[in-house]
Structures are given as structure tokens and as C-alpha cells.
N, C-alpha and C positions, 0 to 999 in steps of 0.2 A: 656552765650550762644555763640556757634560758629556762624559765617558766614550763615554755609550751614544748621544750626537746626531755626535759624533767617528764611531764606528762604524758608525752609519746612513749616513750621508752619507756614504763609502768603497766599504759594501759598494752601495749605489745607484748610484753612479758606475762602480763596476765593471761593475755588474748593466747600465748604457746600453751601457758600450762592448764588451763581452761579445752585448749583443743587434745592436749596429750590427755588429758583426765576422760574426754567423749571417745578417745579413741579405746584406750584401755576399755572404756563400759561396751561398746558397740562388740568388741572383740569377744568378751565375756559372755555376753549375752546369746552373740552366735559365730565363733573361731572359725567354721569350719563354709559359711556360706560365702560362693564367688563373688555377690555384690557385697557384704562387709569387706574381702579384701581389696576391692577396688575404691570401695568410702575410707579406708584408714590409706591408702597411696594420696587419695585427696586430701584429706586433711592432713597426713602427714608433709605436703608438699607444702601447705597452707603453714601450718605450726610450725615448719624451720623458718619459714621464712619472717613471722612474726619476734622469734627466737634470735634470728642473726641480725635483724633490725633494730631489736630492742637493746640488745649487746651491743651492737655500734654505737647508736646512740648515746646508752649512757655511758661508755667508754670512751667515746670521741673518734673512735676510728674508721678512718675513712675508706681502708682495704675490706670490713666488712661490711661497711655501707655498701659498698661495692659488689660484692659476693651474694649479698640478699638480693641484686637483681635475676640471678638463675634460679630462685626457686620461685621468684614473682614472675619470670616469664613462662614458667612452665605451671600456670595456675589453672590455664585452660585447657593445658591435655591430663588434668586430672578431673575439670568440670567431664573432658570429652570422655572419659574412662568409664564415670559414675554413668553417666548418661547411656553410655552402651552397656553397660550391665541392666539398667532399668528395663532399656527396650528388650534386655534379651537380642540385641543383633549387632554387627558392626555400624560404622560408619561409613561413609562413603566416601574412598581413598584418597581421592582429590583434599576431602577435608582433615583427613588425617595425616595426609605429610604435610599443608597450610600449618598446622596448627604444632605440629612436634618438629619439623623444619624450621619455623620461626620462632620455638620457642627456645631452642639450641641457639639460635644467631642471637638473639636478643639478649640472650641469660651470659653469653660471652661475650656479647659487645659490652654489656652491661657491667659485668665483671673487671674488665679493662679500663674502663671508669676516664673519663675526658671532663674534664668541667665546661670545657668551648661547649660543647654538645650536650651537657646535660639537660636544657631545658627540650631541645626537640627529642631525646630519646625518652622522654621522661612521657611525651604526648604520643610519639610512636608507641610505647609500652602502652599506654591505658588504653589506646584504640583497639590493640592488639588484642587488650582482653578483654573488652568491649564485643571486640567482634568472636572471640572465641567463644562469651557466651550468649551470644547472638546465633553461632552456630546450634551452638546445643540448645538454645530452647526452639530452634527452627526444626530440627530432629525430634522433639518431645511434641511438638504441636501437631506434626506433619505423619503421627505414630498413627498403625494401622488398630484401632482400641482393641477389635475383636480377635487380639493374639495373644492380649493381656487380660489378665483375671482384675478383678473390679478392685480389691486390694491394691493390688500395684497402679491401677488408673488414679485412684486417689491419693499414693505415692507421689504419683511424677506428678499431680496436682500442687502437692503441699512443697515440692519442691523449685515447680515454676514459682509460686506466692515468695517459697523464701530467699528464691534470686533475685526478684523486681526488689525485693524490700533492701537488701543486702547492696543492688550496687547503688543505692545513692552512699551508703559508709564506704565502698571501697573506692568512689572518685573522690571524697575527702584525703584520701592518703598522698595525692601526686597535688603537691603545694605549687606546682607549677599551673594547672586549672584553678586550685582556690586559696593565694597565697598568704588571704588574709582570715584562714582558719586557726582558730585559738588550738586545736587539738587534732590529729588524727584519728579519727573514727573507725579504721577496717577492719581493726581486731574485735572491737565491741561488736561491730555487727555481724562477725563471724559468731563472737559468741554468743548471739540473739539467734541463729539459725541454728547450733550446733545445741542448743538448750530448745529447739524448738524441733527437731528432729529426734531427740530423744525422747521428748513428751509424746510427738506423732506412735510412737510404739509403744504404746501403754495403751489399757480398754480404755472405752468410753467413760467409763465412773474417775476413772484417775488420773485418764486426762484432764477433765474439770479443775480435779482439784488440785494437779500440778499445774493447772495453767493459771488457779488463782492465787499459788506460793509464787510461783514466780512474777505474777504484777504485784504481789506483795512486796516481794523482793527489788524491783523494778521500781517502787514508788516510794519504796523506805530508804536504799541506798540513792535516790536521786536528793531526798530531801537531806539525807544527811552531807550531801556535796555541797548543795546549797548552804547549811548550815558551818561545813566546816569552811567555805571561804569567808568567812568572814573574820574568820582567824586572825587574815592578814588586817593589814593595819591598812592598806588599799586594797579597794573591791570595785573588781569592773567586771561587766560582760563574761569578756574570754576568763576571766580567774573562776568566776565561778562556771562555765562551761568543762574547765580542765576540771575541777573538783569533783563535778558531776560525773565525768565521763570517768576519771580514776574509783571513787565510788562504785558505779553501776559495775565495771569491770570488774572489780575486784571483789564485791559481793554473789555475781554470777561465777565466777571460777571460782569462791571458796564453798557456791551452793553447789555444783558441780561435782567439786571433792567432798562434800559429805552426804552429797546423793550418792557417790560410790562405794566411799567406805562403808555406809547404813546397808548396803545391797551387800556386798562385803561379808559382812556380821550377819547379815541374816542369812546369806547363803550355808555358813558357818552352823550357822544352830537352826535345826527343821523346828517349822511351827505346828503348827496343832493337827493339821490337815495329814502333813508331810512324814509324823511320827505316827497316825493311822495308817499310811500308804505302806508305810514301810516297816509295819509291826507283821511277826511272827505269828501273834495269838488269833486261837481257831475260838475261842469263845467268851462270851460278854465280860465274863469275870476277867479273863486273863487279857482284854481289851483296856476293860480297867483302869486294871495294874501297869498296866503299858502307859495310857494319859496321863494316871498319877507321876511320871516324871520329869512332866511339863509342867513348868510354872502355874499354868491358869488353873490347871486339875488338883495342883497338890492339898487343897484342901476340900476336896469333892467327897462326898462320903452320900453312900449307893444307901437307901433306904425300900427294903422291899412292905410289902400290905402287914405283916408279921410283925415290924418293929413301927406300926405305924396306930396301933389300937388305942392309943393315949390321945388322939387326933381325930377320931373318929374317923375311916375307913369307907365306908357309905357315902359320907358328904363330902369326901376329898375325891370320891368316884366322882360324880356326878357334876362338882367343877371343874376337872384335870380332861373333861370327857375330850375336851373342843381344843385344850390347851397341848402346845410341844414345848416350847423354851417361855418360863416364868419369870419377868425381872423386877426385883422388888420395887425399883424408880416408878414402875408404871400402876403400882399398887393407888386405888384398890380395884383393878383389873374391869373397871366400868360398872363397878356394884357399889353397896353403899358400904362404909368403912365398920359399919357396926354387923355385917352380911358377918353369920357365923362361919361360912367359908373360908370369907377373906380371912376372920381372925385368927383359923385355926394352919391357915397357911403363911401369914405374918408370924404365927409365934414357932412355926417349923423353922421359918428361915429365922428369925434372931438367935432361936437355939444353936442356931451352927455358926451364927457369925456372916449369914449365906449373902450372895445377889442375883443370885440364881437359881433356878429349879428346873431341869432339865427331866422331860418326863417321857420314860419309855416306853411305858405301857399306863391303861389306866384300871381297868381290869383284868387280874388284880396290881393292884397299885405297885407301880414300880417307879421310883422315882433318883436323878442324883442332884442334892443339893452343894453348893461352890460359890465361894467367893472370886469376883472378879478384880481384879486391882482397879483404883481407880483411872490411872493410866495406861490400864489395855481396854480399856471399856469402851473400844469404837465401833465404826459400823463393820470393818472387816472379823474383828473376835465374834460379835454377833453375828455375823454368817460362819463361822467356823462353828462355830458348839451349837450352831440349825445342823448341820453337814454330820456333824459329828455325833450328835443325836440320831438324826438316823439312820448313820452306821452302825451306830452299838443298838437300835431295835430292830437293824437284819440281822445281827450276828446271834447265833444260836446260843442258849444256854448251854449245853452239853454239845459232845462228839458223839 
């Protein structure tokens, strides 16, 4: 096996289980909606065909070389499938037997496999899918907007951006247009779209910061491509091109799978929110006693005005007036550190070990003190135990 058939075959392999890993989350997230089952026929047509490529390849065999043409010819009636689910309408019939007509003749011609003819079928195929999805962005262009809610407009936006991007990687794959390419590209930029469609469905705050994990990920496994070719004892161009592009792939498919498994586990164990939603208890105490079974709570301990007369009572009124969640980092809460406030609310929280002061009432003083871990200390905990503060100062003392 050469260099550049080694590299093919890895980053295709990658490129399968990278798309089988988006398929599984997309399912998860929503099993039961018509457009995800029309995105997992897509990408599942996508990921066999990476799958049966990447097996030839490194096998040498040339009967599944072969085979991998039926699921490469049938790439555009799963472009064509997705596209009619977004619009919500069919296509127009003419273009749907074009495109599921030819993609039966091609996937069988292809499968029959000629070497006299390999190089024009090879051009027949890309055009094919060239103009398939030529079709479908002429149907997403040509869309009548005001049938579509503005969510889905901005859908089929982020999906026209990640087809333009996507087929300059899928004409690297047909070595007969760029024969002096060091690597195939198609699977990589599959999974640059299929890593970019999953971020699309996340808010606005997490898209951010999954999209600066991922040029994280994007600029650290590039470097590290870089870095491992030099491994060899020769280094040129294309070696370190193939380095970088098995790199990139391979760090996106294994962020992929632990972007699944971490959803995974978390679905597995409700967080803090989720063990409010789904508690039994009619009142503050018995609310509690319910949070103390979460991590974050287990060392929370409820302090009412009664057990707070060693602290002076008065003057914790009159600073707690304005305050709901108290976090020691931010002490001394814009007073000066000798402010007998601040002191006598410093020496509550070291008594407990606390990093927090969660305050329900201020007259009469009602307060819970809680250590945070240091590794849950982010912005989403800090809006949970805002959230969760005042749910336990609606929920009633008694029944």
C-alpha cells in the first residue's frame, strides 16, 4: 500500500464512524421527527459509502472498490430527500426520476466495474453529483420563504453555506479531476459539516463555545499533523498534508464520540434543574432534602435569623437586602474588606467551608450556605442555583 492509499483509507474510516456517531446523536435528540429520518437516510448513504471505500482500500480489494460506487451514486437522492423535508414539499417529478433513475444506473454500472471506462465514469459520476446538487440548492433558492417559519429559513441557510464549503472536499475524492492530490478529502469535509450541523442546534451561548472547541480542536490536531510528519526521515508537501488531514479527522470523530457519550451520562444523571422539575416535595424543607442528593447541594446547610445571632442579624439584613446568590470569589462584594458586613459574612462562609450563599429571604434572614466544587464552578451551575434559588423562595414553608 502507498503513503497516500494508507491515508485514504483512515481518514474514510474515520469519516464512517464520525458520521455513524452524528447519526446516533441526531436520532437521540429527536427519533421521532420526519426530517431526522430523512438526515440519517442521508448520511447513512454518505457513511456506507465512506465505510465500503475505506475497507477496499485498505484491503486491496477491488470488488468493494467497486460496490462503494452505488452508494456514491445515490448521494444526491439523499441530498434530494433532506431538501424536500426542509421545504416541507416534494420535488418536481421530472427531477426526481433524473436523479433516483441515474442514480440506480450509475451505482450498477459502477458496481460492474471496467478499468477501459474507469476514467469517464469516474467524470460521468462527479457531474452527476455535481448537478444533483445543483438541483437541490436551485429548490432551497427558488423556496417560497413565507411558508417557512424563520427557524427553518436560517436552516436551509446554514445548509446552502455547508454544501458550497463541502464540495470543494468532495471533488478531491475523483483522482481522475485531481490526480496529483497527496489525500482524499471527502470524508473530512463531511465531517466539518456533520460537526457543523450539530453545533447549528444548540442556543446561542453554546454555540460560541462549541464553535471555539472545535477551531480548538481544528488548530491543535492540524499542528499536531504537522508535527508528526516529520517523524519520517523524508518530508515533503503531500506527507505532511496526509498527516494533517488523518490528524484533523481523527480528532473530530473522537470529539464527536465524546461529545456523545458526555450527553450520554448526562442524560443518565438529572442535574440540578431537572431533580427540581421532577421532585415530589410540596415544601421548602422537603425541597431541600431533595437537592441535598445532588452533588452540588450535599453540603448546603439552610441557616434561618434564629441560628444566625452570633453574626449579628441586623447588619446581615441590610446587606443581603439587594443580594440573591453570594459568591465568595467576588468578595468583598464592592465594600471595603474591613466593611463589618463583609467580615461577618466571610467568617459565615469559612465556617462552613462555603462558596456560596444563596439567600431566600432577607427579612427574616433566611439563608443556604454550599460549597461549590471547583470543577462545577461554571457559568451554567451559576444559573442553576439563580433558578433554583427562586424556586425554593416560591415554595411555601408549610401545607
Amino acid at each position: 500500500m502507498t503513503p497516500g492509499m494508507i491515508a485514504d483509507s483512515i481518514v474514510n474510516l474515520c469519516g464512517a464512524i464520525g458520521l455513524g456517531v452524528a447519526m446516533a446523536t441526531l436520532y437521540r435528540r429527536d427519533p421521532r421527527s420526519p426530517l431526522t429520518r430523512r438526515l440519517l437516510v442521508a448520511l447513512g448513504i454518505i457513511a456506507l459509502l465512506f465505510l465500503v471505500r475505506g475497507v477496499a482500500w485498505w484491503s486491496g480489494s477491488g470488488a468493494l472498490d467497486n460496490l462503494s460506487m452505488i452508494p456514491a451514486a445515490l448521494i444526491p437522492l439523499g441530498a434530494l430527500i433532506v431538501t424536500e423535508g426542509m421545504l416541507r414539499r416534494h420535488a418536481p417529478r421530472p427531477a426526481k426520476i433524473v436523479i433516483l433513475a441515474g442514480g440506480i444506473a450509475l451505482g450498477l454500472a459502477g458496481a460492474v466495474g471496467s478499468e477501459r471506462f474507469a476514467a469517464p465514469f469516474a467524470i460521468l459520476l462527479v457531474l452527476f453529483q455535481l448537478g444533483g446538487f445543483a438541483i437541490c440548492a436551485w429548490l432551497l433558492a427558488t423556496r417560497d420563504r413565507t411558508t417557512l417559519m424563520a427557524s427553518e429559513n436560517r436552516s436551509i441557510g446554514r445548509l446552502a453555506v455547508g454544501a458550497v464549503l463541502v464540495i470543494p472536499f468532495i471533488v478531491t475524492d475523483f483522482r481522475v479531476l485531481m490526480p496529483d492530490i497527496p489525500v482524499r478529502l471527502g470524508a473530512l469535509g463531511a465531517l466539518l459539516v456533520v460537526t457543523a450541523i450539530l453545533i447549528a442546534e444548540r442556543g446561542a451561548e453554546t454555540q460560541r463555545q462549541a464553535l471555539l472547541m472545535t477551531a480548538l480542536r481544528l488548530s491543535s490536531s492540524a499542528l499536531l499533523g504537522i508535527a508528526a510528519a516529520f517523524v519520517a526521515p523524508e518530508v515533503d508537501a503531500a506527507q505532511v498534508m496526509r498527516f494533517c488531514a488523518i490528524a484533523i479527522a481523527g480528532v473530530l470523530t473522537i470529539g464527536l464520540m465524546v461529545d456523545a457519550l458526555r450527553a450520554h451520562f448526562e442524560s443518565q444523571v438529572p442535574g440540578v434543574l431537572n431533580s427540581v422539575a421532577a421532585s415530589p416535595a410540596r415544601t421548602r424543607d422537603a425541597l431541600i432534602a431533595e437537592l441535598a442528593r445532588h452533588p452540588i447541594f450535599e453540603s448546603a446547610r439552610r441557616y434561618r435569623e434564629g441560628e444566625l445571632l452570633s453574626y449579628d442579624p441586623p447588619l446581615l439584613r441590610d446587606f443581603l437586602s439587594s443580594v440573591r446568590v453570594l459568591r465568595r470569589p467576588d468578595a468583598p462584594w464592592g465594600l471595603s474588606s474591613s466593611d463589618p458586613a463583609v467580615e461577618r459574612v466571610m467568617s459565615l462562609l469559612a465556617a462552613n467551608s462555603a462558596t456560596h450563599l444563596i439567600v431566600l429571604s432577607h427579612d427574616p434572614i433566611d439563608v443556604i450556605a454550599l460549597a461549590v466544587p471547583v470543577i462545577s464552578a461554571d457559568p451554567a451551575t451559576e444559573t442553576a442555583l439563580a433558578l433554583v434559588r427562586r424556586l425554593l423562595a416560591l415554595t411555601p414553608e408549610t401545607i
